[in-house]
N, C-alpha and C positions, 0 to 999 in steps of 0.2 A: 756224786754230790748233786748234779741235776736232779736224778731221780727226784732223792730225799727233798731239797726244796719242791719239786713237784707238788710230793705227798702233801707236804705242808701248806700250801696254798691251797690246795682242794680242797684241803681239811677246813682252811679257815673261809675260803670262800661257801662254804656246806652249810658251814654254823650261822656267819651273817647272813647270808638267804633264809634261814631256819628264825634267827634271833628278830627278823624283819619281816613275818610274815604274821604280825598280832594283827587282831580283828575287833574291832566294838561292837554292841549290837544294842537298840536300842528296842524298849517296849514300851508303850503307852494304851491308856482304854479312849477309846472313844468318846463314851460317855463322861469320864472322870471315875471309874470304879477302883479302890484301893486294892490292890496286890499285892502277894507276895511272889518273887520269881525263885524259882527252881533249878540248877544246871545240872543235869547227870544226876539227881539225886541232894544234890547240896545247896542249901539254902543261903541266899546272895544278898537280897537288903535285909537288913533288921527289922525296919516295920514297916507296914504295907504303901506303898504311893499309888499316883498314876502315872507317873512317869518314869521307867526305871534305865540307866546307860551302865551296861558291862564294859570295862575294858581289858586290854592284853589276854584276850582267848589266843589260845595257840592251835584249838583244832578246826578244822573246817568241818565238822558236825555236832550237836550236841540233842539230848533229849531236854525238853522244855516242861515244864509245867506252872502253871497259873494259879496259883491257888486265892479266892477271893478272902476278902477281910469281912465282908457279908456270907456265911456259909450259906445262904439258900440260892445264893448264882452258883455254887460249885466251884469245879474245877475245871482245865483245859491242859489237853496231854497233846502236843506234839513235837516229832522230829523234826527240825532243822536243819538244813545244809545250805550254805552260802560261802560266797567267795572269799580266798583269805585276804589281807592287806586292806579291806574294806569297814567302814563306818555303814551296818548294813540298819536299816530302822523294820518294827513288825507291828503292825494295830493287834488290838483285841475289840474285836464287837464283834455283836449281835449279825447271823446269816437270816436269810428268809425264812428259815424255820427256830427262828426265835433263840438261836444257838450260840453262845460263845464260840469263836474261832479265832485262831493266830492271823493273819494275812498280811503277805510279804509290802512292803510300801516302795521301796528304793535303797539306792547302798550310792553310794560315795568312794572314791580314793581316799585312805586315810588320813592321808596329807591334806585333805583339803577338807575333813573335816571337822564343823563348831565348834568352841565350844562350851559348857553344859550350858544350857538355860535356865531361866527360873522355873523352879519350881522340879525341877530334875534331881533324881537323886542317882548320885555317880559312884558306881563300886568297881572296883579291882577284883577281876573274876579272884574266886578263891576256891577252892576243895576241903575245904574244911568250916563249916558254919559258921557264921561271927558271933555266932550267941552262944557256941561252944566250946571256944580254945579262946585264948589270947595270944599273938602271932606278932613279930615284928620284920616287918621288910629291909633287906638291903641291897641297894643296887651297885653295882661296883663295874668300875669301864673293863673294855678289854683292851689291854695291852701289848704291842708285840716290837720287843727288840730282836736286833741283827747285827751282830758285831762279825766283823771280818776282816781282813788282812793281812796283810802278808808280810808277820812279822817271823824273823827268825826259829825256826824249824817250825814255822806251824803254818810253809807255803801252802796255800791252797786250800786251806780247811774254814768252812765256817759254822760260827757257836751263835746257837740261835735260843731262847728260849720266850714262851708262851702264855700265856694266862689268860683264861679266861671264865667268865665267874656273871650267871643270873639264875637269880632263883626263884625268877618265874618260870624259869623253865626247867628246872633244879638241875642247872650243869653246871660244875665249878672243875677247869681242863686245864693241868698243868704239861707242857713241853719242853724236853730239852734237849737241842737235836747239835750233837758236833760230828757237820758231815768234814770224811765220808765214814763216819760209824754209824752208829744205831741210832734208832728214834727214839726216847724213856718218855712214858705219858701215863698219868695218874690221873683219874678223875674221881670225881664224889659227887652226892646232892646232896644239899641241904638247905632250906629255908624257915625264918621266925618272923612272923608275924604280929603285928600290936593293933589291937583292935580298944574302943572304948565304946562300950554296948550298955542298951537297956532293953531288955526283955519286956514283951508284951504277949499276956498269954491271954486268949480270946476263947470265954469257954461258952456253953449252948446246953441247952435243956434237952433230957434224950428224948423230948416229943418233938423239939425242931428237926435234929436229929435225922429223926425215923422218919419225918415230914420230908425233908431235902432228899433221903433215899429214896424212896416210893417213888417222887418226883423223876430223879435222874431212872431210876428203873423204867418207869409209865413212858417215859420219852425214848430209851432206849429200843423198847419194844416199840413205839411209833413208828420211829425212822430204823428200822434194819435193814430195807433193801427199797431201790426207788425202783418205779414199775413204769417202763418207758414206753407210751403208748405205740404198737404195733409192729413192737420187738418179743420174740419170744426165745433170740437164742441164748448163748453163753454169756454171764455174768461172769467181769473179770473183778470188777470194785463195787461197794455197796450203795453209794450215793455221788451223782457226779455234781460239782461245782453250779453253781446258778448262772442264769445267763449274766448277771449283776459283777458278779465274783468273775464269770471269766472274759466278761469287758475290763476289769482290773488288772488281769494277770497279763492280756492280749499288750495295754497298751504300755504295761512296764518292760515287756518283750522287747516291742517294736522299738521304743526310746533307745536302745543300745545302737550303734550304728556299723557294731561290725558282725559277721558271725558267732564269731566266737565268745563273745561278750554274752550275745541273743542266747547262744547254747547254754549256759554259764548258769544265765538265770530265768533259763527255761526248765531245765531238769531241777533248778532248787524248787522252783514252784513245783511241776510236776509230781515231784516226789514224796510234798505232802498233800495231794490232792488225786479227787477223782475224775475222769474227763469222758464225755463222749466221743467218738471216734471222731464227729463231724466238728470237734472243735481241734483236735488233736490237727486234723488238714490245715484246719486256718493258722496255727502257729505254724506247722510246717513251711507254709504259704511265704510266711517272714523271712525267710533266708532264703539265701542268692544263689548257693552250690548245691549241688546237688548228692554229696557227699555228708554236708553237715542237714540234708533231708531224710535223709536215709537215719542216721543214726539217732535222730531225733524220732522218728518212729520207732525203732527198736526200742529205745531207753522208754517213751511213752505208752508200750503197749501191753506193759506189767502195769497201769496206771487207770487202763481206758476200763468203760462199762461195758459198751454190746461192742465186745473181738469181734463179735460174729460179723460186723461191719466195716470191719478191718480192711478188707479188700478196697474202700471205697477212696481210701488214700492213694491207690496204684494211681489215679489222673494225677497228684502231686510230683509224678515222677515224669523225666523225659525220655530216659534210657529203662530199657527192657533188662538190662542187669541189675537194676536196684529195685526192681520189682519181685525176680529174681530172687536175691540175697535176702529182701526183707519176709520173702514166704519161707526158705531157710530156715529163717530164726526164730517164724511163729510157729512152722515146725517141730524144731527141736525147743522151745520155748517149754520149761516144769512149773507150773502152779503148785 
């Protein structure tokens, strides 16, 4: 009978950590440019803002895209990764080379945060387009009774059953457990959505068109590799970050005040951006242990531009084992 209540609490303790780990994220243009946002492919306001709030993401990654309401600024494609249980926010503007980009701002405990403001437009992440389906939501508690007692012939035995039902996360878990028999558990997904939409379709002359291609083409070709004066070895990344861009990144680092927080959202940054080895040190530099320095060059060094200057991080280190481990893994390291 232990066991079986065991299983059962782990079970439900799995789920509430699972059911408690949503994420908001928030995007805005600098400028005031309208947009429309994009998650994994699926299309999330109906018509373009400048200020857009997801909420109840359940993963801690997603692919982003930007698509503008002016086609001659384009588009903006990148991956994202950020902390779960977070109110994480991301600008769009303009880099020194005249570029649209995403960049990370700050993130919050979600408990603690706003909310929406004027002029915010707030949607319930979805997978399925709101200009596509009609969907209605329902959210239903989870409940768990425990009856037990020690009524006549049924010394020692208890009857438990379980429920549990969201369809943000398409789990609906039914339990009925009379220890000391068997556990019986059925589950299903299923979620309806109700949406009340107006389509706006935005069409363009094919000489804008073919104007906006050439454009993103001509620039493409511009910026394909940055040429860093009086580096001539291996190129790991195409373009590193500006010094602008990584006074940004530096001091949303530092702002965290423990390691682990710093590491958290250092590798988010890192991972959609490019870095010089000599700034890769200075984040390094941010943390206290010598453990969480180490792995923070590893993770960074699928990221950096001239590896070849890789070696110039061994001063980051105190111990001749992390200097060690970290040639190791540039070693065995596959491009």
């Amino acid at each position: 009978m232990k066991r079986t209540l065991l299983v059962i609490f782990l079970t439900i303790s799995g789920l509430t950590v699972l059911l408690a780990q949503k994420t908001n994220l928030i995007f805005f243009t600098e400028n005031g440019e309208r947009f429309t946002l994009i998650l994994n492919g699926v299309k999330q306001n109906v018509q373009p803002q400048t200020n857009v709030k997801i909420t109840d993401l359940i993963a801690p990654s997603y692919k982003v895209k930007v698509i503008f309401e002016d086609t001659k600024l384009g588009e903006v494609d990148k991956n994202l990764i950020f902390g779960q249980g977070t109110e994480t926010t991301f600008v769009i503007k303009k880099n020194n080379k005249n570029e649209y980009v995403i960049r990370y701002m700050n993130e919050v405990p979600l408990a603690q945060a706003a909310t929406a403001v004027s002029g915010q437009d707030v949607v319930v992440y979805t997978t399925t387009s709101p200009d596509e389906s009609n969907t209605s939501v329902t959210h239903t508690k989870t409940t768990t009774t425990i009856n037990g007692g020690n009524t006549p012939g049924n010394e020692g035995n208890v009857s438990m059953g379980i429920n549990i039902n969201d369809p943000d996360l398409g789990v609906n878990i039914n339990m009925n457990v009379n220890a000391p028999g068997t556990v019986s558990t059925s589950s299903n997904s299923s979620s309806t959505t109700t949406y009340t939409t107006t389509t706006t379709t935005t069409s363009s002359s094919t000489e804008d068109n073919d104007h906006t291609q050439h454009q993103h083409q001509n620039q493409s070709n511009a910026h394909t590799a940055y040429v860093m004066p009086g580096y001539n070895g291996t190129v790991g990344c195409p373009w590193p970050v500006s010094p602008q861009d990584f006074g940004e990144i530096k001091q949303s680092i530092s702002s965290k005040s423990f390691d682990d927080s710093k590491l958290t959202i250092a590798k988010q940054v890192i991972s959609t951006n490019c870095l010089l080895s000599s700034q890769v040190k200075e984040i390094m530099l941010l943390f206290s242990f010598e453990d969480t320095r180490l792995e923070l060059a590893k993770y960074a060094y699928g990221y950096t531009f001239d590896i070849g200057n890789y070696y110039k991080l061994n001063d980051a280190f105190t111990f001749e084992t992390s200097i060690d481990e970290l040639n190791q893994y540039i070693n065995s390291y596959k491009r």
